[in-house]
C-alpha positions, 0 to 999 in steps of 0.5 A: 400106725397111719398118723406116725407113718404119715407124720414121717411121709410129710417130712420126707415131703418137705425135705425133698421140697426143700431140696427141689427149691435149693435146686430151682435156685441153683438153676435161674434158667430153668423154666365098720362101725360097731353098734354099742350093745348092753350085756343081757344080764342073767341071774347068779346065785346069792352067795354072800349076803353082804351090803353092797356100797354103792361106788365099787371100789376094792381096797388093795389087799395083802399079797398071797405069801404062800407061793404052794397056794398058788396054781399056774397053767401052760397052754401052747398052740402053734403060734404061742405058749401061754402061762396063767396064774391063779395069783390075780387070774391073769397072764403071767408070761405070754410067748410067741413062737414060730409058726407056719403061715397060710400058705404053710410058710414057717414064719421064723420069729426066733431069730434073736432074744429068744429062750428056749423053753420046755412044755410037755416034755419038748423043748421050745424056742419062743420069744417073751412078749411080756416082758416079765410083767404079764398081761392083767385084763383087771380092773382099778378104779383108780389112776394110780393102781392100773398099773398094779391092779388090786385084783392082781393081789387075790389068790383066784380059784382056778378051773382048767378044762383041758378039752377046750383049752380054757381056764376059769379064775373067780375071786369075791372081794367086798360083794363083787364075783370076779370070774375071767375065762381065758381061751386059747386056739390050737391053730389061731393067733387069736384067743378069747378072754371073757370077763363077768363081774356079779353083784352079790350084794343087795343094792344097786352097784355102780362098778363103773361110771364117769366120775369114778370109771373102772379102768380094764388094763390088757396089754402092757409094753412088749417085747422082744426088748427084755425088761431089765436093758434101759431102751434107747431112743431109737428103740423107745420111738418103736413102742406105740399104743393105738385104739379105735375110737368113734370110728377112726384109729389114733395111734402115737408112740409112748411118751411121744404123743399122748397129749399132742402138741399144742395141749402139750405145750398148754400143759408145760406153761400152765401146768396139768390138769388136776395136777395130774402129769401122767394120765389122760382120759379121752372118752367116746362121743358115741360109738365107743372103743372097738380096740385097743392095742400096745405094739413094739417094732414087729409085734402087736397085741390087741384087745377088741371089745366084741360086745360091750365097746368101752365108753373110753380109754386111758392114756399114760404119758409115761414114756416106759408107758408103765400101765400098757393099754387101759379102757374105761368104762363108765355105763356098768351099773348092774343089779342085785343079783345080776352080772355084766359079762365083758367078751374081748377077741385078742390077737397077739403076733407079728405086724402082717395081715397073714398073721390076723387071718383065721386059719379055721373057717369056723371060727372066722366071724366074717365067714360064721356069723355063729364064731366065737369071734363075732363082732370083731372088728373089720378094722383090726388090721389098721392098727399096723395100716401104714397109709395110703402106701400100704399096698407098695409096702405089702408088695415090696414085702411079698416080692422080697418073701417070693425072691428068697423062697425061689432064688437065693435065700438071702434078702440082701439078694432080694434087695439087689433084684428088685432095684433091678427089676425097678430099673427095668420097669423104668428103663424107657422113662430113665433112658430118655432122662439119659439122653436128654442129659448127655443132649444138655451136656453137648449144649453146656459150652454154647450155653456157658458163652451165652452166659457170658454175652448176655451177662448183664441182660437177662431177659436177652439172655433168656431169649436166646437160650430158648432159642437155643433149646427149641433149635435142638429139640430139648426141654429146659427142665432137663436141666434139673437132673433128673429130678422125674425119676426121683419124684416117681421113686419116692414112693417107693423109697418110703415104702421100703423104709416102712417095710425094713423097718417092721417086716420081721422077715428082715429082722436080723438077716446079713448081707456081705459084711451087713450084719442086720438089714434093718438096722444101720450099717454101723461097723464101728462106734466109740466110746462115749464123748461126754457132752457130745455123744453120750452113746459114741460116733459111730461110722456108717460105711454103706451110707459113706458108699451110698455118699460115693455113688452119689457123687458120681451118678450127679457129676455124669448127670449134671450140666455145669453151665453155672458155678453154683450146679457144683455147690448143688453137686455135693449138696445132695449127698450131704442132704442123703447121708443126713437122710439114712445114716440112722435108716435101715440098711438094706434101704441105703442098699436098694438106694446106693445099688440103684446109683450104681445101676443109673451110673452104669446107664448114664456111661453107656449112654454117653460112650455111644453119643460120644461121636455125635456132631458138637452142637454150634449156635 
């Protein structure tokens, strides 16, 4: 998350600067890292004596058409509802629910798209994340089946252990046992997946290795977007995928990103590697992959791989991203006789750190080295990291979650109190802005004449306007408008885009006439206008009150010794209505409510320097 965050930050910086330049112009005067380990291998018994070919490459196989052969398994913790099927061992619908937090918060996720279903006789409301496609943890060894696995095709056996809330698949397809254990925990976002492959043959298998890899596919796209509504544009930017490689984190959007820009554009002239347009393979230099992960708005699954760090991933190009998150492995060479175990810790829940904490002690590998879990990677949290204002966001987050549990149940509200509780904070640095602004504006007529006198002299001019400002007692750069509160909000301003835009608290939650606080404040759309708008016009009426409050919090500010400080004075709204008329709502509230707030100030100031003396040169 921290390269597309960052990517964002840096537009929003050179946005801003462009903007701070128009002004300059306007205002002449104004002077852990994992350590690859190799599976021990233990020895299984001879089941089938058949002859082992040395490259490992199953033949897809006829579909099981018999639908009573096939077993399917519920397990439900506190935060999930999982169904497993024997028809290629894997997960066939994966559920989240809402769940308490560490502090025995609900976390309420089912606040849209959910299904209510029933397990055991209670009915559950919960949210499908995998999106009618389930999740594979199967291997191909080619590109074009890792999105349909040949395993997917076999019938396992299957094993369900009740007690310990785990089941067993085993298939055998041409001398290679196949066995995946799934386990799932009563009280965690975490659950277990260990994958053993066998060589039942009686030569060496090379079930893996850099010229024909075994390619493991986890985790597809997720949820909540349901499978059969088309995503928009807007909508697909929110899907990425995200790995841990050589010991630093990459993450892109799907589709977006995968080739990168400048290999991107090679690939266009040139055409792509091997006539391939659709996959990428990038491999290790060395300490492997630690995780890898497909995440949408306010969710993220992840496989990390504890013992066995993949040697490299593969990346689909696709902007469906049609195959999820796929690992290569290229070192599994495994004996007669003997078997490879590959161990993953998985999380699948919502985009916060409260989420990726143990609830029990025991099974936190950073508290038990004995866990389960152990060899999870440190780092895991990072795949939702938003740079270096992940602690403003987590503030501003746990600020909004403290307002609405202890005031009045509405983050609308909350949004209102913080902009306050800002301007408070700030009050002193803002005041003094105020002052000096009003101190501008009773300059303005003096300095207007001397425009006038010294027109055709600049440098006489310049002379005479310092002259002017140190008689006073004013600082020139006053002149700007205030830009020093603006620099000092910026920070906030974005960390407030991040935290409305994947804090699933605020997903969906109304405020006055706004119906979502992380969505656009759009009241009316059109119809579609061909070759102009294929989704409609729509109308933003709280960045039009944004616009509003703009405009008059600039005219109390300005100081129009120059014609071209108005040009500046509706510039700005114009370069804000470009800036959040697709952003989220409650952060052109926090922003319009802040205006209202500096309006407020700037007109107290003024009425009580109403009866100072006028200033004379």
């Amino acid at each position: 998350m921290e390269d597309r965050q960052n990517r964002l930050f840096l537009a929003l910086i050179l946005s801003m600067g462009v903007w701070f330049l128009v002004t300059y112009y306007f205002n002449p005067e104004s002077g852990k890292p994992k350590q690859q380990q190799k599976t021990e291998q233990t020895p299984v018994e001879n089941k089938e004596n058949v002859k082992q070919e040395t490259k490992a490459e199953p033949k897809p196989v006829a579909a099981v058409t018999n639908a009573k052969d096939i077993k399917t398994f519920t397990f439900k913790t506190e935060a999930h509802v999982v169904v497993l099927s024997s028809l290629g061992g894997r997960i066939e619908k994966f559920y989240i629910r809402n769940y308490k937090n560490v502090e025995g918060t609900e976390i309420n996720i089912t606040r849209a798209d959910y299904q209510e279903i029933e397990v055991e006789g209670e009915k559950i409301k919960a949210i499908e994340l995998s999106r009618g496609k389930g999740f594979d943890f199967n291997f191909s060894h080619r590109k074009e089946d890792v999105a349909t696995s040949e395993w997917n095709h076999l019938n396992f056996k299957a094993e369900e252990n009740k007690e310990d809330q785990s089941v067993t698949f085993t298939a055998t397809e041409k001398g290679v046992l196949l066995k995946k254990v799934f386990r799932f925990f009563p009280h965690e976002n975490y659950f277990k997946t260990e994958i053993s492959i066998s060589n039942l043959g009686k030569e060496k298998l090379y079930f893996g290795d850099r010229e024909k890899p075994a390619y493991l596919r986890t985790f597809g796209s997720l949820g909540p977007l349901p499978l059969e509504r088309e995503a928009n544009a807007q909508e697909l930017s929110k899907f990425f995928r995200v790995y841990r490689m050589d010991g630093s984190e990459k993450d892109f959007t799907d589709g977006g990103d995968a080739w990168g820009f400048w290999e991107g554009i090679r690939n266009f002239i040139f055409g792509h590697p091997n006539g391939n347009e659709f996959y990428k393979e990038v491999w290790s230099s060395g300490e492997g992959v630690d995780y890898i992960g497909s995440g949408s708005r306010y969710f993220l699954a992840a496989a990390d791989t504890l013992n066995h760090p993949a040697e490299g991933i593969l990346l689909d190009n696709r902007k469906k991203n049609e195959t999820g998150t796929i690992l290569a492995y290229s070192n599994i060479t495994i004996d007669p006789g003997k078997e490879e175990t590959l161990e993953f810790a998985n999380y699948v829940g919502i985009r916060e750190w409260d989420g990726m904490l143990f609830r029990d002690p025991k099974l936190d590998p950073f508290k038990n080295p004995k866990s389960t879990f152990a060899g999870l990677s440190a780092d895991l949290n990072k795949s939702f990291n938003q740079g270096i204002f992940t602690p403003i966001r987590n503030g501003i987050v746990w600020f909004l979650q403290q307002s609405y549990k202890y005031t009045i149940p509405s983050y609308g509200f909350g949004i209102l109190l913080f902009a306050l509780v800002f301007k408070l904070v700030f009050y002193p640095l803002n005041q003094k802005q105020a002052e000096a602004m009003k101190k501008m504006s009773a300059l303005s007529p003096e300095l207007k004449k001397l425009n006038e006198k010294y027109a055709n002299d600049p440098a006489k001019k310049q002379e005479k306007m310092l002259e002017l400002y140190k008689k006073h007692n004013m600082n020139p750069l006053s002149q700007l408008g205030g830009c020093l509160p603006m620099l000092i909000q910026l920070p906030i301003f974005f960390a407030l885009y991040v935290a409305f835009a994947d804090t699933i608290d605020l997903w969906k939650s109304p405020f006055l006439w706004i119906s979502d606080l992380s969505e656009p404040d759009f009241i009316w759309t059109s119809p579609a206008i061909p070759y102009l708008a294929a989704a409609g016009l729509s109308i933003n009426l709280l960045v039009l009150l944004m616009v509003g409050t703009q405009f008059l919090s600039m005219k109390l500010t300005s100081v129009q010794t120059d014609p071209n400080q108005k040009m500046m004075m509706y510039l700005m709204p114009v370069m804000m209505v470009f800036f959040l008329w697709s952003m989220p709502s409650g952060l052109t509230l926090y922003w319009t409510v802040t205006n209202v707030l500096s309006i407020a100030q700037q007109w107290v100031t003024n009425i009580r320097k109403k009866d100072e003396t006028p200033v004379k040169v």
